[in-house]
C-alpha positions as CSV (number, residue, x, y, z in Angstrom):
1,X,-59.5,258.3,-28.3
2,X,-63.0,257.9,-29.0
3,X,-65.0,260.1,-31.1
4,X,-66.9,262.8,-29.4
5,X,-70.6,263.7,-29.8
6,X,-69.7,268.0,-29.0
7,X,-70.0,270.1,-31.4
8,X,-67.1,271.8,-33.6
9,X,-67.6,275.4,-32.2
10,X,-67.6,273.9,-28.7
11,X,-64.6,272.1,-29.4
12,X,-63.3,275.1,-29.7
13,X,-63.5,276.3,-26.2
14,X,-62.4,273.2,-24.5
15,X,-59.7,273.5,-21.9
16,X,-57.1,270.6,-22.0
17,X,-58.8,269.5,-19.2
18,X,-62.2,269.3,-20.3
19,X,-60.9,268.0,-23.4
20,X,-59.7,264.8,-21.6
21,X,-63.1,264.9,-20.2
22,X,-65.3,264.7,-23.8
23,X,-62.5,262.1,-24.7
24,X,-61.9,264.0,-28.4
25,X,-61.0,261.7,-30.9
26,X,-57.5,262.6,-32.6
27,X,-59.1,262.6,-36.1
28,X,-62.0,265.4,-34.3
29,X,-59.1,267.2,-32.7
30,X,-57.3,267.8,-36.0
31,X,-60.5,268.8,-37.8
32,X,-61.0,271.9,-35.4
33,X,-57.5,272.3,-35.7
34,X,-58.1,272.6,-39.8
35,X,-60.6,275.6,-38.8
36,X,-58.9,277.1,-36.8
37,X,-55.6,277.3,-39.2
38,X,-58.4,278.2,-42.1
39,X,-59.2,281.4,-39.8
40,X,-56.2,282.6,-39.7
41,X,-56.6,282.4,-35.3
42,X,-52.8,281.2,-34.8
43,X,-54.0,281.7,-30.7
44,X,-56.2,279.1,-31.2
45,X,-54.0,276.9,-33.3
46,X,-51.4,276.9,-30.6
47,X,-53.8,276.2,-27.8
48,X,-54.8,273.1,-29.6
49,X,-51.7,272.0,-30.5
50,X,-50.5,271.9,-27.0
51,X,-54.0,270.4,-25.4
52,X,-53.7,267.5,-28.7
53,X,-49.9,267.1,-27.5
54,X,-50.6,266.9,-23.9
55,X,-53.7,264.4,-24.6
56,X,-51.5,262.2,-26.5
57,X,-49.3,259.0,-25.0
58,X,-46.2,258.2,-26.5
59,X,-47.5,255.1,-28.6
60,X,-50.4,257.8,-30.1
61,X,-47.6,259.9,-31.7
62,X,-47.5,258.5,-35.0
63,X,-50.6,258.1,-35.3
64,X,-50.6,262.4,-34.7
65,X,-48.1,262.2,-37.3
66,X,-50.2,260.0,-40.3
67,X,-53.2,262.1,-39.3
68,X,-51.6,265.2,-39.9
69,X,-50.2,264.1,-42.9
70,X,-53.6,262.9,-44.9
71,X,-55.3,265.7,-43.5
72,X,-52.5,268.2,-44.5
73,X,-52.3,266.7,-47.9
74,X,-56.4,266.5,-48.0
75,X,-56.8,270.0,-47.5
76,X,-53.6,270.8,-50.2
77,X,-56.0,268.9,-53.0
78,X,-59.3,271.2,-51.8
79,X,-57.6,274.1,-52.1
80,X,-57.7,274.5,-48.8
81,X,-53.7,276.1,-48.1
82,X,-54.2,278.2,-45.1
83,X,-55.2,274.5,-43.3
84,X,-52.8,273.0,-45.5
85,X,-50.3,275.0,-44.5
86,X,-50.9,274.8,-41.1
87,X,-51.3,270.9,-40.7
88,X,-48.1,270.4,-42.9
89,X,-46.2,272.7,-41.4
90,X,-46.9,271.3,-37.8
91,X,-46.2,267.6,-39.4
92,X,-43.0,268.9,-40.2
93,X,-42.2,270.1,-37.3
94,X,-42.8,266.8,-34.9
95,X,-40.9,265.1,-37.6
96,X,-38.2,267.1,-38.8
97,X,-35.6,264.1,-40.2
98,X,-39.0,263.2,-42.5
99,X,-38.8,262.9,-45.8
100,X,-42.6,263.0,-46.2
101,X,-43.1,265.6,-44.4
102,X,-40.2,267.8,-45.9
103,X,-42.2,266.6,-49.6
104,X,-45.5,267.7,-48.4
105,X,-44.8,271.1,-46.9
106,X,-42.8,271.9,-50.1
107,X,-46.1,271.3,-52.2
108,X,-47.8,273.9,-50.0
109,X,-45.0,276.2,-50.2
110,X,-45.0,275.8,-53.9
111,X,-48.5,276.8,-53.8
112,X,-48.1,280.1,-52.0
113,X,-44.5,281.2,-52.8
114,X,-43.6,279.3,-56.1
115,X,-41.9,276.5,-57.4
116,X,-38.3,278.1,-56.6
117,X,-39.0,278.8,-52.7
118,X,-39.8,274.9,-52.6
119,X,-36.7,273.6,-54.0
120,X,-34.8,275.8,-52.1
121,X,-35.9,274.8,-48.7
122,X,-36.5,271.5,-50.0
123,X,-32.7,271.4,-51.3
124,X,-31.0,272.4,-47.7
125,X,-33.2,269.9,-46.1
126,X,-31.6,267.0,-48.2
127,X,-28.0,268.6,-47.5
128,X,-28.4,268.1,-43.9
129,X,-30.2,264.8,-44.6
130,X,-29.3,263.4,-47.8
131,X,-30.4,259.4,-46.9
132,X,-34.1,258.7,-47.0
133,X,-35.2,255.0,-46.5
134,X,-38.5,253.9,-48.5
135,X,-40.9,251.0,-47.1
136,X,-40.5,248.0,-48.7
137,X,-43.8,247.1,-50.8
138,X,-43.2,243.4,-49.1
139,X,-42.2,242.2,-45.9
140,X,-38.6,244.0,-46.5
141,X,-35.6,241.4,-46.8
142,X,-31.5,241.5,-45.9
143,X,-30.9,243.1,-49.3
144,X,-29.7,247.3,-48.9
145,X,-30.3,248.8,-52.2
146,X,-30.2,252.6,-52.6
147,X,-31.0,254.9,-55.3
148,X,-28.9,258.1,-56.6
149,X,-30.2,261.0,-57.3
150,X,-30.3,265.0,-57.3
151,X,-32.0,268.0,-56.6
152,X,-29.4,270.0,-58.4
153,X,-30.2,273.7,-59.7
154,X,-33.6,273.3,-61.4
155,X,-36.9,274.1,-59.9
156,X,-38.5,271.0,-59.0
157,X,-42.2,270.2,-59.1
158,X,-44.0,269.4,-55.7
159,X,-47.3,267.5,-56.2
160,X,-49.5,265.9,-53.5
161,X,-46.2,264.6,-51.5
162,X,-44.2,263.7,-54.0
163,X,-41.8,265.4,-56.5
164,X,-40.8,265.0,-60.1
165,X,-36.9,264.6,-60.4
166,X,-35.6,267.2,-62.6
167,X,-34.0,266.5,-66.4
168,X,-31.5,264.5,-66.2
169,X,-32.3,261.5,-64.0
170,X,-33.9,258.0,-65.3
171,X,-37.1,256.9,-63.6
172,X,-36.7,254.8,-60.8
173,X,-39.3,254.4,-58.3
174,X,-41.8,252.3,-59.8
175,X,-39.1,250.1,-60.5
176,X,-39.2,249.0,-57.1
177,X,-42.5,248.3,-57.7
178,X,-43.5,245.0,-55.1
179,X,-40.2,244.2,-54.9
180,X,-39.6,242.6,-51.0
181,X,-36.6,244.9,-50.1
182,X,-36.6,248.5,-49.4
183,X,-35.2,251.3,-51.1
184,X,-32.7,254.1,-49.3
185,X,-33.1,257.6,-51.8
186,X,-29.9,258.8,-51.4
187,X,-29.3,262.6,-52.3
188,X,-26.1,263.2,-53.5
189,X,-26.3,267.1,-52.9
190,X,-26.2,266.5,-49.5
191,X,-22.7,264.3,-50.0
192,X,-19.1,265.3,-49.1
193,X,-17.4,263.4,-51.6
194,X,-18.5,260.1,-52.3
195,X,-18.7,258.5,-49.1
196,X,-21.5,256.3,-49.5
197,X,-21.2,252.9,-48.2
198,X,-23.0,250.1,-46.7
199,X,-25.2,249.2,-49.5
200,X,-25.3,245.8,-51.3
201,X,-26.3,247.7,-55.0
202,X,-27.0,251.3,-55.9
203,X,-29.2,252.4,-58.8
204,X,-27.0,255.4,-60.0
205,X,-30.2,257.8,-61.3
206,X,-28.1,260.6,-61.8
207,X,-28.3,259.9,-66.1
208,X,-27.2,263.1,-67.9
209,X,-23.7,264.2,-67.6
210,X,-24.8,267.5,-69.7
211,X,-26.6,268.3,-66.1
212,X,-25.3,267.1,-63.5
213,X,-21.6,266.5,-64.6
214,X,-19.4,267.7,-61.7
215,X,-21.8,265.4,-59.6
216,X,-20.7,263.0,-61.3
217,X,-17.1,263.5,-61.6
218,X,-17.7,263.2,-58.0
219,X,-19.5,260.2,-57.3
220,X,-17.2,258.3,-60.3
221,X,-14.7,257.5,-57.9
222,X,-17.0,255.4,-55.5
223,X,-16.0,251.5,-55.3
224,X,-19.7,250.7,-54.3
225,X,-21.6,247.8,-56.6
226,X,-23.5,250.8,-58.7
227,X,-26.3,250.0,-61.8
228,X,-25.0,252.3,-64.4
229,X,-22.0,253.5,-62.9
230,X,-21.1,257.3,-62.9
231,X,-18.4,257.1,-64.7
232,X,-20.1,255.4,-67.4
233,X,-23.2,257.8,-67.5
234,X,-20.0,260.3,-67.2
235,X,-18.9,259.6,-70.7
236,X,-22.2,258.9,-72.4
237,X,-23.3,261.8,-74.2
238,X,-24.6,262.6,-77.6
239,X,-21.1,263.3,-78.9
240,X,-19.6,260.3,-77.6
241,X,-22.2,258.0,-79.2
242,X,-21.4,259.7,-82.4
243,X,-17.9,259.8,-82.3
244,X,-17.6,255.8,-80.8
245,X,-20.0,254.4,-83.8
246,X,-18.8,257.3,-86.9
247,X,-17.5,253.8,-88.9
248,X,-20.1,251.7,-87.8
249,X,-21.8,249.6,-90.7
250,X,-24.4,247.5,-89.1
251,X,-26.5,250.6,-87.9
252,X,-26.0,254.6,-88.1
253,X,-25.5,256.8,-85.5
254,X,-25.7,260.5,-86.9
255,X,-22.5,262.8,-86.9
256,X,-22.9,265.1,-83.9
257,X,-21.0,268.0,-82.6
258,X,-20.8,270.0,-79.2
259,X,-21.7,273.4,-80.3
260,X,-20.6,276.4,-77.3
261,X,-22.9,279.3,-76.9
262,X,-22.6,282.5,-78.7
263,X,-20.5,280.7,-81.8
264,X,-21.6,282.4,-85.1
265,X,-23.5,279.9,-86.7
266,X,-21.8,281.0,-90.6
267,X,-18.2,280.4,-88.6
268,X,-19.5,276.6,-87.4
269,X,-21.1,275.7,-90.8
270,X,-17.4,276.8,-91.9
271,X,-15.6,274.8,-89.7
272,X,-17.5,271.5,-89.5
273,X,-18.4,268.7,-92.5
274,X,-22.0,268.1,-91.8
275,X,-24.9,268.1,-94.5
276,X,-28.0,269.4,-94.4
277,X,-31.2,269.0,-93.2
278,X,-29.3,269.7,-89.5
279,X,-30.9,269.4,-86.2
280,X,-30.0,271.7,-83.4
281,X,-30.7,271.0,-79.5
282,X,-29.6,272.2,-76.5
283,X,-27.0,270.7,-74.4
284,X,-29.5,269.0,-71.5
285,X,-32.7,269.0,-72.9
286,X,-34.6,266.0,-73.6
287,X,-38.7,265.4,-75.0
288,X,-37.6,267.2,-77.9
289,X,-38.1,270.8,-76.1
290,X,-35.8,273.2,-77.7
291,X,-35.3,270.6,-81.0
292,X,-35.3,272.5,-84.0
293,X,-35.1,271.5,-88.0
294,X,-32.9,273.4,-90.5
295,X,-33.3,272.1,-94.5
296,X,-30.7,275.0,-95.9
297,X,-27.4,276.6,-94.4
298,X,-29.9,279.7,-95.5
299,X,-32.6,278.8,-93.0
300,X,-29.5,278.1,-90.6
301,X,-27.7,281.6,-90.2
302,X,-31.0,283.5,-90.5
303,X,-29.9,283.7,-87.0
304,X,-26.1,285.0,-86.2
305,X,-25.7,282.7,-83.5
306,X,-26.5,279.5,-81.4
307,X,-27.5,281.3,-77.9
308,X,-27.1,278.2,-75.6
309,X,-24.5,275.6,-75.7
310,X,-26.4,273.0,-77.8
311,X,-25.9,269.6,-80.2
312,X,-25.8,269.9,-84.2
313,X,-26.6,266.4,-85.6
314,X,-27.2,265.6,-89.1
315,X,-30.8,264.3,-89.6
316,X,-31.4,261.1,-91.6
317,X,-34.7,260.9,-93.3
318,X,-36.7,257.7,-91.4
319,X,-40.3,258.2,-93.2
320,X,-41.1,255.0,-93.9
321,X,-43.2,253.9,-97.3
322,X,-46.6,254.4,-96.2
323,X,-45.4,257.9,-95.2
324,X,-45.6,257.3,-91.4
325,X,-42.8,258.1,-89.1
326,X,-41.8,255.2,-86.6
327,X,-40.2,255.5,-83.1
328,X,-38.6,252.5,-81.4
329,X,-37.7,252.1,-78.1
330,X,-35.9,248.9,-76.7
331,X,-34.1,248.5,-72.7
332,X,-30.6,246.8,-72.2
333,X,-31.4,245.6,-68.5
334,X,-28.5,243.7,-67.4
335,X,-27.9,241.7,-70.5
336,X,-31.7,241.6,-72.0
337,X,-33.2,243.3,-74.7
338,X,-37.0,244.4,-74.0
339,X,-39.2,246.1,-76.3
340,X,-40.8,249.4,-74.7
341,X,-42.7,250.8,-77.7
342,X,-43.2,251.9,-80.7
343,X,-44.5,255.4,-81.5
344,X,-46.0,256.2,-84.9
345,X,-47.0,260.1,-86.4
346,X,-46.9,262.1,-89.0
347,X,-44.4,264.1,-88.0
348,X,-40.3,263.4,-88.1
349,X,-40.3,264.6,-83.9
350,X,-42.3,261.5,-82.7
351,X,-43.2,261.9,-79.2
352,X,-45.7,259.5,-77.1
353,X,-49.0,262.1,-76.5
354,X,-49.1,263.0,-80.2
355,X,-48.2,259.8,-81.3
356,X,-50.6,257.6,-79.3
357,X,-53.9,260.2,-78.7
358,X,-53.3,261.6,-82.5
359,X,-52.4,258.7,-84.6
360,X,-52.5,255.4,-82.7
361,X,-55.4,255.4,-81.1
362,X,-57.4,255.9,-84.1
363,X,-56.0,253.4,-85.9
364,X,-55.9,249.8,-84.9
365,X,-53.8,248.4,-87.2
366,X,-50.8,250.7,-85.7
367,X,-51.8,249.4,-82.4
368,X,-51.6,245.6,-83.9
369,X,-48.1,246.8,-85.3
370,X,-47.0,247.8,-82.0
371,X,-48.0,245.1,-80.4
372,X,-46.4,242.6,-83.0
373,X,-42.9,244.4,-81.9
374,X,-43.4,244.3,-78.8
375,X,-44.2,240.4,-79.1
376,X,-41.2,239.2,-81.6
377,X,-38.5,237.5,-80.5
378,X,-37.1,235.3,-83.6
379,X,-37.3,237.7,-86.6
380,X,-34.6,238.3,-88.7
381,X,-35.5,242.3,-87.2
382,X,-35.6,241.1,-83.9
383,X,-32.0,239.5,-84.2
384,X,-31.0,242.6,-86.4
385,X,-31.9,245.3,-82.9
386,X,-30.3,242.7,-80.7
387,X,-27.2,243.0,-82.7
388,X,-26.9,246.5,-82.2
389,X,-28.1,247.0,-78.3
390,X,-25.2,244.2,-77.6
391,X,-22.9,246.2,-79.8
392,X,-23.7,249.5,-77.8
393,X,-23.9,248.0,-74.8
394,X,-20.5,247.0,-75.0
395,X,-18.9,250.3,-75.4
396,X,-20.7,252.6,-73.2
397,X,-20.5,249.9,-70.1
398,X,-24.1,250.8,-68.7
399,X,-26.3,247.8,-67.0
400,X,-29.4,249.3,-67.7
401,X,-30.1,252.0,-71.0
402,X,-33.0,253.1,-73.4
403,X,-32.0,253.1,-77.4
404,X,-34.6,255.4,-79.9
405,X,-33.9,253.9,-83.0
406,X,-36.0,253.4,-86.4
407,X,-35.0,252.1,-90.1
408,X,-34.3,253.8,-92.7
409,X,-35.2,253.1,-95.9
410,X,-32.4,250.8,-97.0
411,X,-33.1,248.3,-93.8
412,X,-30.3,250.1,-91.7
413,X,-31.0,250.7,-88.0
414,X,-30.8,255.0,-87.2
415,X,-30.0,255.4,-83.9
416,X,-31.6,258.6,-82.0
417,X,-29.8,258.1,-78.7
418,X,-28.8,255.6,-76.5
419,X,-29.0,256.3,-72.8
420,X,-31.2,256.1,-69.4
421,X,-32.9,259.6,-69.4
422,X,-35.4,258.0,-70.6
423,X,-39.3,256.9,-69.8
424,X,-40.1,253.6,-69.6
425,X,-43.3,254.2,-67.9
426,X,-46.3,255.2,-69.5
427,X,-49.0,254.8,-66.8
428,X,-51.3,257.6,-68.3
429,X,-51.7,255.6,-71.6
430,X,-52.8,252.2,-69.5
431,X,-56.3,252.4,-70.4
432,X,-56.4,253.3,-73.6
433,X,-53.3,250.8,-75.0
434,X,-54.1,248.1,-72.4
435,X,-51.3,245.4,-74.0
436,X,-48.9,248.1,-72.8
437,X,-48.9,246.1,-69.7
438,X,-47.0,242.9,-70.6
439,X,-43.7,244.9,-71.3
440,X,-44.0,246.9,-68.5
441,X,-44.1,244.1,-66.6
442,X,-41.5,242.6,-68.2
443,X,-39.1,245.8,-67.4
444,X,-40.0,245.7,-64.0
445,X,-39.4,242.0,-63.6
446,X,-35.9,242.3,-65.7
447,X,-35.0,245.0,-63.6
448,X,-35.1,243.6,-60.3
449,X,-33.0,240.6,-61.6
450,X,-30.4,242.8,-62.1
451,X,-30.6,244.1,-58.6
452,X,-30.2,241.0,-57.3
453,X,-27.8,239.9,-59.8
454,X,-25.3,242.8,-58.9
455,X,-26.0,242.1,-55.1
456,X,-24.8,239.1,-55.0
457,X,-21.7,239.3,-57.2
């Protein structure tokens, strides 16, 4: 439709048939539409939903439906919710087997009745639709590939039409990242059994079995060509890397027990050998949040007990000479090692937004150490980390896996954990540590070789 030269307010008091007449353009007809839903004048709305409807032929439709969509989502970033609400709300309704459309109302309704009322209409959605299929970036070839994943219990986090996958998943879509074959998001909360089927290679993003282990008691039975496997990720926890490597010389993996909730912590000190300083997490968690330090069994039992079901690890002091702590992480994607980063601070809990904004980025020669790992592929260090990512990729039988690792004093690889709930993307830091690029690249590229790899076997 062309654009119209009438006014907004006389918009307004168009008849469908005078609206044919003016020839409103669909972009004008949603914006009086946007007013009318930011007035509160749900009369008005519903007349100009029917006269936009009626004005429409069948090839406009999705058209409507993009319209609606930016408009909806424009109005969500100005604050605007009433129109946001609205716009959305109508999107969702023309095109209720959307997955879009199901991820942009559940921002707005995150916005006005919390992050729990989202999830929760978000969640039955995927159970009556659990199979979503993403564009290719490309002109999309034969190749099916689908990802895994969850909404599970937790809240999840509704932003601008997308969502953040709760703890316990590896990242996965910029993985597909220009790749010329589309991607199918498969929910598995929405699956009776495992019956998936019909797909040349599934990404299995469903990481943690401390989160979502009966999904993946489940789903470990499927015969279907799956990167990391659930009954791999199934067995891969923090006391099973322990318990595989205790008599492992070339590297360390730190003794780590499963701790149940409300056990007296004087009664577990009793029962298990572990020396202090002790680390104590709980069972799920990840970034470090709930990660606590403990030098003395005094400091220990100043509480009587450990609240939540949690991890007790002996720590292993990594401070290097120059009094720095340093944070490796390297990939195992389908048979290569690739460097991810290294992460240098002050503090024994290295993470990346204290590491890079308070350490590296003043401090160039950090940077030029980073970057020098990142780049080695022949040192006697090099061959050293290779050693032990084939050594652990070996037992736990994943295709693609994160290790956090440093050295201790004596030269010995410490390993922090060895699993895929774990970034590999660090887009926020892309201006500041611009040679971050090359390896992400490099991850990217690595990973889609392994898609096709498993494809085709």
């Amino acid at each position: 439709m062309a654009k119209t030269t009438v006014s907004q307010k006389e918009q307004f008091e168009l008849s469908d048939e005078n609206a044919q007449r003016a020839n409103v353009s669909l972009a004008d007809a949603v914006a009086v539409l946007e007013e009318a839903y930011a007035r509160g004048d749900e009369d008005d709305a519903a007349r100009l939903r029917d006269e936009i409807m009626q004005s429409l032929d069948r090839s406009a439709r999705p058209q409507l439906l993009k319209t609606l969509y930016t408009r909806g989502l424009a109005c969500l970033e100005d604050e605007r919710i009433a129109s946001a609400d609205g716009l959305l709300t109508w999107l969702r309704q023309c095109d209720p087997l959307s997955l879009k459309a199901h991820l942009a109302e559940a921002a707005v309704v995150q916005k006005l009745e919390g992050a729990r009322a989202a999830t929760d209409g978000f969640r039955e959605f995927v159970k009556r639709r659990p199979m979503h299929r993403i564009q290719a970036a490309r002109e999309p070839g034969l190749m099916r590939v689908g990802t895994l994943m969850c909404v599970g219990s937790a809240d999840l986090s509704f932003e601008m039409g997308g969502f953040t996958l709760p703890v316990g998943h590896s990242e996965s879509q910029h993985l597909f990242a220009r790749a010329d074959y589309g991607n199918v998001f498969v929910f598995c909360d929405g699956l009776s059994g495992y019956e998936l089927g019909g797909f040349d290679v599934l990404l299995n993003a469903i990481s943690d079995a401390d989160v979502f282990g009966p999904e993946l008691e489940v789903l470990a039975e499927t015969a279907e060509t799956v990167i990391n496997h659930p009954a791999k990720c199934l067995q891969n926890t923090r006391d099973w890397l322990a318990h595989t490597f205790a008599d492992e010389t070339e590297f360390v993996v730190p003794k780590t027990h499963r701790i149940a909730a409300r056990r007296d912590r004087s009664d577990v000190l009793g029962e298990l050998d572990l020396r202090f300083p002790l680390l104590l997490r709980p069972v799920g968690s990840q970034t470090g949040e709930g990660l606590e330090k403990y030098e003395t069994a005094k400091d220990f039992t100043k509480a009587k007990y450990i609240l939540e079901e949690s991890y007790l690890t002996e720590f292993h002091e990594f401070r290097s000479e120059d009094a720095w702590y340093r944070k490796y992480r390297c990939w195992w994607i389908g048979g290569k090692v690739v460097p991810n980063h290294l992460f240098v601070h002050a503090h024994w809990k290295v993470h990346s937004a204290a590491s890079r904004l308070g350490t590296m980025a003043e401090r160039p020669s950090l940077q030029d150490e980073e970057q020098a790992f990142l780049g080695d592929d022949t040192s006697d260090r090099r061959k050293q980390i290779d050693r032990m990512m084939h050594t652990l990729a070996e037992a736990n039988g994943l295709d693609y896996f994160g290790v956090d690792f440093s050295f201790l004093p004596n030269g010995q690889i410490v390993v922090f954990e060895a699993n895929a709930t774990m970034r590999s993307h660090y887009p926020e830091f892309a201006e500041s540590f611009p040679y971050l690029s090359k390896p992400a690249v490099a991850h990217v590229a690595a990973f889609q070789e392994l898609v096709e790899a498993k494809a085709t076997r």
